[in-house]
N, C-alpha and C positions, 0 to 999 in steps of 0.2 A: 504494500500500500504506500503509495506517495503522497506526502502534505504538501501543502503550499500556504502563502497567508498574501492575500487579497485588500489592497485600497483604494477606494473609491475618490478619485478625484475630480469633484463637481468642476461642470465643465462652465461659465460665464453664462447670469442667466437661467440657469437650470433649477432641477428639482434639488434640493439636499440627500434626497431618499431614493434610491433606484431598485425595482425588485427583476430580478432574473434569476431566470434557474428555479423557485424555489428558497433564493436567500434575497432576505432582505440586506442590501446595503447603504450607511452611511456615511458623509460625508467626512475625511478623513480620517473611520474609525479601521482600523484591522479586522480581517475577518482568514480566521483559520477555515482549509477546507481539506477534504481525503479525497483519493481517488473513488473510494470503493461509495461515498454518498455524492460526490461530486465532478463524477469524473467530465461529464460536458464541458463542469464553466473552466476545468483545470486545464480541457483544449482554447477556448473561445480566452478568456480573459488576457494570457498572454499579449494578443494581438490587440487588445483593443485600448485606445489609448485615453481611454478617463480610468484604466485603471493602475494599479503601481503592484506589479505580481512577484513574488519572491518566492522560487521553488525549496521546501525544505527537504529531508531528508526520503532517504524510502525507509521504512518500517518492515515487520517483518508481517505477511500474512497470518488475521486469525484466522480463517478459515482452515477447519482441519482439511486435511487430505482425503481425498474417495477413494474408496477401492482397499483390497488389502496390504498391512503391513510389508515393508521387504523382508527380507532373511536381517540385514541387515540392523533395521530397527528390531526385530523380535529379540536378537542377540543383545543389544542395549538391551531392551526392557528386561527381559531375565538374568542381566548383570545386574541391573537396581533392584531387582525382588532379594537376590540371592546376597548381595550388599547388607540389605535391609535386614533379611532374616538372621545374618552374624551379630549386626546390632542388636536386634531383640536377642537374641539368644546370649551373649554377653554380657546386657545390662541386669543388673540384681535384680528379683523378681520384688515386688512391692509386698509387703504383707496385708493381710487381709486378715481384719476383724471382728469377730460377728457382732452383730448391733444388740444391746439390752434396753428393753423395755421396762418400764417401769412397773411394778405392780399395785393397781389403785387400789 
């Protein structure tokens, strides 16, 4: 996913308030946007010259993955199970109680 951040530069004349896309924009305020809810205005804005666009970074996709694991990820994920279970197994076991009631 790619961000960017977006300003609206009221053109002489004009409205202060401009809506496209979906977002509302004001006049000299920033406005953060993502690929993945804004991918239109992240082509169109670039070019257009009332606005002032700064490409941020890329992110890394939430979207999980379709389809099955590789071999590859299966081998990680059962390195952290197998990790895990030496930790539990390691750690002191906690003692347990039994609870007393009072007798009225």
């Amino acid at each position: 996913m790619k961000t960017a951040k977006a300003t609206y530069n009221v053109p002489r004349g004009d409205s202060k308030v401009v809506e496209m896309g979906g977002m509302t924009f004001f006049d000299g305020q920033e406005v953060e946007l993502n690929s993945d809810e804004h991918g239109h205005l992240m082509s169109k804005l670039p070019n257009n010259q009332h606005f002032t666009f700064v490409a941020g970074e890329d992110l890394p996709d939430a979207k999980p993955k379709r389809g099955r694991p590789s071999n590859a990820e299966k081998a990680a994920a059962d390195a952290g199970k197998a990790a895990e279970a030496q930790a539990t197994a390691a750690a002191p076991a906690a003692a347990v109680l039994p609870t007393v009631q009072p007798v009225l």
